[in-house]
N, C-alpha and C positions, 0 to 999 in steps of 0.2 A: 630170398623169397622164391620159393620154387612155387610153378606152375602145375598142380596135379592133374588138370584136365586133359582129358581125351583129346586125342587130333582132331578138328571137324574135317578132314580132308589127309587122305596117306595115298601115293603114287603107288604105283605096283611097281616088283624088282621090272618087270618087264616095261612098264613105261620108263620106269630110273634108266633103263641101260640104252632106250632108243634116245634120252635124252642128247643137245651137248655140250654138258655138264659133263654128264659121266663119259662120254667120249674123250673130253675133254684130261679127263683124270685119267682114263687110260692111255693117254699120250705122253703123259708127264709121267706115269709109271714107267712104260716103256722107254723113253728119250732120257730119263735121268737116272735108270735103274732103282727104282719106289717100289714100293708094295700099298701106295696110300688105298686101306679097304672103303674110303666115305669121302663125302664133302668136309665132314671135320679133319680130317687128318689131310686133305689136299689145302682146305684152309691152313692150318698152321705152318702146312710148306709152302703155301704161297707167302706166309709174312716170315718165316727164316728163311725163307732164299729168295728175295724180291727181282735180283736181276735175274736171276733163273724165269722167277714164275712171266714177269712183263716181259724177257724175250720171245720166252715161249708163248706167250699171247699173240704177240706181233706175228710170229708165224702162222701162226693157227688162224687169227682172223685175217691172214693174206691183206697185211697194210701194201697200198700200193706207193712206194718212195723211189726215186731216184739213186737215194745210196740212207742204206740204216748204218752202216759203220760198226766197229767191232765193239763198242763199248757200249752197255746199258746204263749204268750210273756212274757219273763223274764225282762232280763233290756231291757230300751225304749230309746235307743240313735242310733243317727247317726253319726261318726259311730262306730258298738260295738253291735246293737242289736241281741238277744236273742229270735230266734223265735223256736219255738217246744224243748224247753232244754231237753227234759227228752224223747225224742224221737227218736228208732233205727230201720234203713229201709236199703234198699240198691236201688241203683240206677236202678242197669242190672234187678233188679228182677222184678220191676214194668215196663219195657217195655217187660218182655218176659213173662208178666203174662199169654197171649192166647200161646197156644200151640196145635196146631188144623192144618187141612189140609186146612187153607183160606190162598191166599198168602201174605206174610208179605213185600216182597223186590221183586223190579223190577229192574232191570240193563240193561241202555240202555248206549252204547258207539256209538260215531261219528261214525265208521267204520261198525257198523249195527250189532253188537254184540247184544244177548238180554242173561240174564238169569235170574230163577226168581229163589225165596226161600219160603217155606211155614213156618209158625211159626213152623211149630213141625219141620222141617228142619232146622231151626234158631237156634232152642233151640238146638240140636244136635251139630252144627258145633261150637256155642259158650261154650257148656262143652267143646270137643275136643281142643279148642284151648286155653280156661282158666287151663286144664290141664296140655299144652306144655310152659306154662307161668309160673306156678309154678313149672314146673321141671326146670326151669333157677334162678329160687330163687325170683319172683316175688311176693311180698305181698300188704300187706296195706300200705300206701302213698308213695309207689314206682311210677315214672314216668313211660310210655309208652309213646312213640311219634307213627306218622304216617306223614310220605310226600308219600300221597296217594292222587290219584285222587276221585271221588267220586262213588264207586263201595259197591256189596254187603261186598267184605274183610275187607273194612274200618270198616264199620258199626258192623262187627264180631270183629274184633279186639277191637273199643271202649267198645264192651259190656262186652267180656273175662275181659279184663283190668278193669273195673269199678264194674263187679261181687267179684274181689278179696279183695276189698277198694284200688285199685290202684288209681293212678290219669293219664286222659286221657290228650293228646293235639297233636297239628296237624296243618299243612299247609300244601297245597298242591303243587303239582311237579313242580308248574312253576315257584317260588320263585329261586330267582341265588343264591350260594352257601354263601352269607355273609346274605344275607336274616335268611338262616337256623339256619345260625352259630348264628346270633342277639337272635333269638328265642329258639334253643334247648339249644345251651350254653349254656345259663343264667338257665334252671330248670335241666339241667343233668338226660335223661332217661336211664335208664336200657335197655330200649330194643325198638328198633328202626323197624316201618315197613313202608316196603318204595316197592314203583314198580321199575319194571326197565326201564320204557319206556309209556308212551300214545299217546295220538293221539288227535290230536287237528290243526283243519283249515284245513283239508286235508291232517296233515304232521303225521309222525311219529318220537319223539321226546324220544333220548336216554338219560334215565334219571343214568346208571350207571354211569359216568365219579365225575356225583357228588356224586354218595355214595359212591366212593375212599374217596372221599376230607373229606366228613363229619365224618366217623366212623373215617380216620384219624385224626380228628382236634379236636373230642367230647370223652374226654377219659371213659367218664361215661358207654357209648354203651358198653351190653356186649356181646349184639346178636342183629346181623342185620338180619331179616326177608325180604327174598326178595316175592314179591307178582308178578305173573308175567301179563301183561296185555298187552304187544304190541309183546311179543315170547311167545310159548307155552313152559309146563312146561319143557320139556328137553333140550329145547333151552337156559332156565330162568340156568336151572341146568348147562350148560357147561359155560354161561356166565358169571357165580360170581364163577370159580372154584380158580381164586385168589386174588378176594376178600378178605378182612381180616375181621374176626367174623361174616361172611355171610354164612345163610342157604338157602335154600326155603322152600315157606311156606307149602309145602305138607311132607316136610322133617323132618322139626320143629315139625309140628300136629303127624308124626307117628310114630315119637322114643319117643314122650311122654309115662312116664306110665298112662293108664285110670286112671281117677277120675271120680268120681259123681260130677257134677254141682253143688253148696252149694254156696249162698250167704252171704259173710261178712255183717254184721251187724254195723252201721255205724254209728255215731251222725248224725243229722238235717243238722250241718255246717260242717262236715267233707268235705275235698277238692273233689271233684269228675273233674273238666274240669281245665287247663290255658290256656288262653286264649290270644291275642296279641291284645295290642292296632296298629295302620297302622305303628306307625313308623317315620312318613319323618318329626318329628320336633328333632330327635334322637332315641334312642336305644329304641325299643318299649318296654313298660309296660307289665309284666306278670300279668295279671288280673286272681285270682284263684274265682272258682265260686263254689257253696258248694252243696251237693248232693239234701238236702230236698228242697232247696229256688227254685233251676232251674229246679225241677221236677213239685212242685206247681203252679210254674207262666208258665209252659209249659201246663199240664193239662186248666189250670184257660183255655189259651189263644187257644188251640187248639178245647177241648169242648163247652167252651160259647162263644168266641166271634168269632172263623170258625164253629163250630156246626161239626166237625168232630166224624163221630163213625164209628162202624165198616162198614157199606156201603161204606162207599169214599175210594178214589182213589188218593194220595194228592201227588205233584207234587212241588217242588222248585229248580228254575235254580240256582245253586249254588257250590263252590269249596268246600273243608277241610279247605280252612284259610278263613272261613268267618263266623260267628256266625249262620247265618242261615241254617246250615249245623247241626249243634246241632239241632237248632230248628224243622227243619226236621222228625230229627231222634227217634225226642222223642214222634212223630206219633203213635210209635208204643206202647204206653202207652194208647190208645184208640182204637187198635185192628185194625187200617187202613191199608190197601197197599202203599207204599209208593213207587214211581219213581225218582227211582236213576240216574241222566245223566250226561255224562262224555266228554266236545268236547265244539265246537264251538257251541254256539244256532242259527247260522246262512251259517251254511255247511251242506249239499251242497247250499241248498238254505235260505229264509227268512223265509220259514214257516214252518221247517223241524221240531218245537217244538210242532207243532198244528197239523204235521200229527202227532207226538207222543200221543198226548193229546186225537186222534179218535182212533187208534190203542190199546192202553192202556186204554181209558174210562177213563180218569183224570176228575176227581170233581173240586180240588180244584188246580187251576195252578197259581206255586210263579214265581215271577220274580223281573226284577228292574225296574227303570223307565226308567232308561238310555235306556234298550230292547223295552219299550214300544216306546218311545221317535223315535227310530232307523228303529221300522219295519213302524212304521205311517211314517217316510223318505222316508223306502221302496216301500208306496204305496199298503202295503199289507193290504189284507181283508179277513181276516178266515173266517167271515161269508158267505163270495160268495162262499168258496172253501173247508170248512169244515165241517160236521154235529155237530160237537161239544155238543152232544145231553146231556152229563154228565154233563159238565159244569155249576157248578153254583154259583162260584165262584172266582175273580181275586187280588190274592196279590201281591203289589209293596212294595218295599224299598230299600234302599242304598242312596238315595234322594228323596227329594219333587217333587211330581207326578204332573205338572203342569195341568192346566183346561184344557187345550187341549190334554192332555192323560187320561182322564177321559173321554171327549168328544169322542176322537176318539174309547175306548173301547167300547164303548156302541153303538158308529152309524158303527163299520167296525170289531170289534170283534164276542160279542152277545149284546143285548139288554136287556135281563134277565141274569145279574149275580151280585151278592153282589160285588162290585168292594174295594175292600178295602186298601186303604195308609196304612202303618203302620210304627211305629216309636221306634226306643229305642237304639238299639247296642249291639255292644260287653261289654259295660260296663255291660253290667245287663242280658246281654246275653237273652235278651226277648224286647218287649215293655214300651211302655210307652202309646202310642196311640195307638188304632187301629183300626181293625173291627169291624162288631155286626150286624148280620143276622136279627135281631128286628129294624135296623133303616135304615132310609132313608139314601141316598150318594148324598153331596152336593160335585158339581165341586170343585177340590183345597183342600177342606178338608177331613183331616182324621176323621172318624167318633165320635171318641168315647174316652175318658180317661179310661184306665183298671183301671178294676174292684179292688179294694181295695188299689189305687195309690193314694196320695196326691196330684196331679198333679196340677199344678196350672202356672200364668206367673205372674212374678215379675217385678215392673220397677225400676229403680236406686234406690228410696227409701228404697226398701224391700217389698212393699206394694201390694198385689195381684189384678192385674187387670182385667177385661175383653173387650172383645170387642177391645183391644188396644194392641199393642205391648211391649213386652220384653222378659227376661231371662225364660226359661220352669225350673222348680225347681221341686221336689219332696218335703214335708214340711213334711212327717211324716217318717218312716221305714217302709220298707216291704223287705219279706223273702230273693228276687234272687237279693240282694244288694251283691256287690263280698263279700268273708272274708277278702280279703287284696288282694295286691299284693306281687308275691315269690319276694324273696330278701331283704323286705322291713321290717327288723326288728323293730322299731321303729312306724312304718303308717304314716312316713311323706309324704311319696311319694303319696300313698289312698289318706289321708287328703289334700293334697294339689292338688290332681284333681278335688276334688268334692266338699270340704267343706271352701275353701276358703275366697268364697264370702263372705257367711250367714254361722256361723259356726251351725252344728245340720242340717243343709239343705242343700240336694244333688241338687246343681247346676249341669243340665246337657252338656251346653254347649250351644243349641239351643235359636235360635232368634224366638220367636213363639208369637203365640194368640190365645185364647180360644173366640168362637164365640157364636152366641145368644143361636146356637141349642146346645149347650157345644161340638161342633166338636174343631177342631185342625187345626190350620194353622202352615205352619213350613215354617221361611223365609230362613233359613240355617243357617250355624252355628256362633256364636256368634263372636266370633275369624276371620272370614270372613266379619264381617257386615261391610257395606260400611261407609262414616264418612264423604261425602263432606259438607263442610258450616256446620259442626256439626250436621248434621242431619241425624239418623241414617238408614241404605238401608238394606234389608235383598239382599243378591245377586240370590234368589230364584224368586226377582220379575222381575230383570233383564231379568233372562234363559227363564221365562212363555212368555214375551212378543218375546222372540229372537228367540223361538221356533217356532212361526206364519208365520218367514222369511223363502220359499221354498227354498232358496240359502244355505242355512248356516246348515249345517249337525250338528254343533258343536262347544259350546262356552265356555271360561270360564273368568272370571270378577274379577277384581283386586282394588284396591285403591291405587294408586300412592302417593307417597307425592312429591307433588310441590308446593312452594312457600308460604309455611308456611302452605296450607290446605291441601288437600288430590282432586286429580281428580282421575275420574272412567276410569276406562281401560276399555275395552271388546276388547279380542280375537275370533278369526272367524274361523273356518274350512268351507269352501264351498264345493260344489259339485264338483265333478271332472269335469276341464277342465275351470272351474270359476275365473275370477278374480278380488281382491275389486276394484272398480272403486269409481268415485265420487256418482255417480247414486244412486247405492248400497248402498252406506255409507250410504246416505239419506237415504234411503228406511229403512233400520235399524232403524235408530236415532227416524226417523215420526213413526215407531212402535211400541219404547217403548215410543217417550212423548202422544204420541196419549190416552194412556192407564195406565201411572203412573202419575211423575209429573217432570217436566222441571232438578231438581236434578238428575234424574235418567237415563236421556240423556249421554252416555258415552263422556266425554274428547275426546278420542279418540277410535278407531274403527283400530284394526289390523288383518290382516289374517296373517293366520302360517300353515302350513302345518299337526302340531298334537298338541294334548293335552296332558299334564300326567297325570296319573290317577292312583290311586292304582290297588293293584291286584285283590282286592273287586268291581274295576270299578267304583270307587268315582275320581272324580277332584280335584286337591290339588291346592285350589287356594293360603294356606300359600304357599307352596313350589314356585309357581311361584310369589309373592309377595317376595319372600325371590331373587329370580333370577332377577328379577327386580332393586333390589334396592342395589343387587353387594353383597346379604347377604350369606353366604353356604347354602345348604340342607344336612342337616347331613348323613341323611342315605335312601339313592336314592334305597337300596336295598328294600324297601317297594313297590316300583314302578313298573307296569306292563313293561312300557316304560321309562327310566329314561333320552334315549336319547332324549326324547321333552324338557327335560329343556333347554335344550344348544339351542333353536327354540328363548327363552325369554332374551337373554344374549347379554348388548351391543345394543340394539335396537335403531339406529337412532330417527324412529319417535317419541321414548318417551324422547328424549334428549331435544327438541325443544316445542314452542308453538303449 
């Protein structure tokens, strides 16, 4: 299914060629004697000649290691591969490579707090506190946690912890106390930093009550670092006085003995992050992600395909328990400023992220779709009301960024910005599709497959297709493939998320198609895909067409099983003071068949009052499929809201014709 529409957005040959991207491919023409004329044809050399293309990365992004060694891939399996074996780096070292008076960290909270840090500032507070790390007996593959909101301390703490070869992880303060317990439990840290409080929707939110519970119930904890952020420090200091194994962090930092900052030296795959899968199908998966793979495929993806350097300004709405918070951070491995924001993205108002974005001079501003989705509800228009003069670029993910969130960015946001979908997770803790400052942006699609990715869509055969729908697979190895999951001594647990299908080949879950221009379609996840009449629906084409509806603030779409087949549910949030009538219904229904095909007409059409959503602000259309059908949700602790399921329970109108 080709894409006949117009580009909303084409670079000029002359932006293409200041890119580096296309720098980039004039390197690999030159060093490997190529004539590649595009990103498609430096694509296809990056996946038939991967050691070529990821050496040549290493150079290009100036990884800073101790010895990279003569060999790029050892063994070649998935999974089990072997990339840079003979290779020893550290992770903290290569994002604190600049140590200069340019500012590295910006810290914006709800409540109008600002503070910044300058790298050679950075570097200082991250000696200081890797210091008060190893006076508690912290070393290599020792855990650190953080239930930290998203502030410059977090970002200090990850680096202290990952300078030592410790291993980092984190979610942040809005997780209910079985949430934490699901996650820290299962990897037992050493040492635990946590706030006592933030601010979020106007409110201020006491987060002690649950560091009683946690350092209670996690015996591993041997020091709780308290970080203070909604009382100041003496208020932080009377408040944990009977706490158990609680300091603060200014307490901790200066009964250390000084050290000199020294980076552990590390293998290639040594553990550096774990990470969580969401959770609501049961106990979520520790996902361990390894120092060299997640710094290379962060480099690859922040240099060539955002074109970030030290000029930008780079920006993503985002918690600690969400992959792109790592992604973030490792900004600073290209010498940017990076804006850290901590609250509501829509307190006091709806565009309180794009005064940020004038006030700060943001380049590059991340968000979701859900946000994009929510402020086009709003009626809001940066461009009437903002200068947004920096701007010149827009990342969505968490979901597929429907055509009308493309459309909207460009006629009510700016008009000149690289707007880019992008796609991949926590499993890989990076992409899999995404950007690229060198190419056009079609409505709906993400632009581009990364660079040195086997990416491809499979149909039930196995058989790789284009233009047409199925399974998004990975077909070769590359480096930010996790090294396992903790606990998992055996890999049944890895192998049975990824390699199930097609053994050797990382299924990643998505219902997608690769298009004429080699862009990316993503219909949503596979595990969700609709089944009426046997014919399979991605429920992304549902949400694009439901999105058109000015009624309907919010949807999310199910498969029923009735009467031997499966009928399409779609749930409805409306506007305040709205109610579905028959009118309405119609007006839905004529929407999507106007624009899909008569299968894709919902069964039925419900209004509810909320959605569930993870804490990440994804839709669990299992979970309410599981509610539906009288099935459990294991572990509701994954959920922002868990009380919307009890909305899907018992529902008359799905009882009947």
């Amino acid at each position: 299914m080709s894409n006949p529409v117009a580009p909303l957005w084409q670079p000029t040959p002359e932006a293409v060629a200041a890119t580096q991207m296309d720098q980039f491919r004039r390197r690999v023409n030159d060093h490997h004697q190529q004539a590649l004329p595009d990103y498609g044809a430096l694509y296809q050399w990056s996946v038939d000649n991967r050691e070529s293309f990821w050496g040549e990365l290493w150079d290009f992004g100036e990884v800073v290691a101790s010895a990279r060694g003569e060999r790029v891939l050892g063994k070649d399996t998935m999974p089990g591969a072997e990339w840079f074996p003979d290779a020893r780096l550290n992770f903290a070292e290569n994002l604190l490579r600049f140590r200069d008076d340019r500012v590295a960290l910006i810290e914006r909270l709800e409540n109008g707090g600002r503070r910044q840090l300058t790298y050679a500032q950075l570097f200082e507070k991250v000696e200081r506190l890797a210091a008060a790390l190893v006076s508690v007996g912290v070393g290599k593959g020792d855990r650190v946690a953080g239930f930290m909101p998203n502030i410059i301390d977090t970002v200090v703490a990850m680096l202290a912890t990952t300078s030592l070869g410790a291993i980092w992880t984190s979610c942040s303060p809005d997780f209910g106390i079985n949430g934490v317990l699901d996650r820290f439990g299962q990897v037992e840290p050493k040492v635990l930093f946590a706030c006592e409080g933030y601010y979020y929707n106007g409110k201020t939110i006491d987060s002690l009550p649950r560091l009683a519970q946690i350092v209670e119930q996690i015996e591993s904890i041997q020091q709780l670092v308290v970080v203070p952020v909604a009382r100041d420090a003496s208020q932080t200091a009377d408040a944990i006085g009977g706490l158990d194994r609680a300091t603060t962090l200014d307490a901790f930092t200066e009964t250390a003995p000084a050290r000199p900052l020294s980076f552990e030296q590390t293998a290639f795959n040594h553990p550096l992050y774990i990470m969580y899968s969401s959770g609501t199908t049961g106990v979520p998966k520790c996902i361990v992600h390894g120092v060299g793979g997640t710094l290379l495929q962060h480099i690859k993806e922040h240099r060539l395909h955002t074109d970030i350097s030290r000029d930008d300004t780079l920006f993503y709405f985002t918690t600690c328990g969400w992959m792109m918070w790592n992604w973030l951070v490792s900004g600073l491995a290209c010498g940017a400023t990076l804006v850290l924001y901590d609250g509501s993205p829509f307190y006091p108002a709806a565009q309180c992220l794009w005064d940020m974005a004038d006030e700060e001079n943001i380049s590059v501003f991340g968000t979701s779709a859900k946000y994009i989705a929510a402020l086009e509800k709003a009626d809001c228009k940066p461009r009437e009301s903002h200068r947004l003069e920096h701007l010149r670029a827009v990342l969505s993910t968490g979901s597929p960024l429907a055509h009308e969130g493309f459309r909207y960015v460009y006629r009510d946001i700016k008009a000149d910005v690289c707007l880019s979908s992008i796609s991949g997770g926590t499993d890989i803790v990076s992409c899999f599709a995404l950007g690229n400052p060198a190419l056009p942006v079609y409505p709906g699609e993400l632009q581009c497959r990364g660079l040195g990715m086997a990416v491809e869509v499979w149909n039930d055969d196995g058989k790789p297709v284009l233009e047409d729908k199925g399974e998004l697979v990975c077909a070769r190895s590359f480096p930010c493939m996790p090294i396992g999951f903790w606990n998992d001594p055996d890999g049944s647990k890895y192998h049975g998320a990824y390699f199930d299908n097609w053994p050797g080949v990382w299924a990643h879950g998505d219902y997608a198609e690769i298009t004429e221009h080699g862009g990316v379609i993503i219909y949503g996840r596979s595990d969700a895909v609709l089944n009426p009449g046997g014919v399979r629906i991605g429920t992304a084409e549902i949400y694009r067409q439901v999105e058109k509806v000015e009624e309907v603030l919010d949807s999310i779409c199910i498969g029923q099983e009735w009467r031997d087949d499966v009928r399409v549910v779609l749930f409805v949030v409306l506007r305040e003071g709205l109610t579905l009538d028959d009118e309405l219904t119609q007006k839905i229904r004529t929407t999507i068949r106007a624009n899909t095909t008569p299968r894709h007409v919902p069964a039925k059409v419900i209004q509810v009052a909320d959605i569930p959503r993870t804490i990440s602000g994804k839709i669990v259309e299992l979970a309410v499929r599981n509610v539906v059908h009288g099935k459990p949700v294991k572990n509701q602790e994954a959920l922002a809201n868990p009380q919307a399921l009890k909305l899907f329970e018992n529902l008359a109108a799905l009882s009947g014709e």
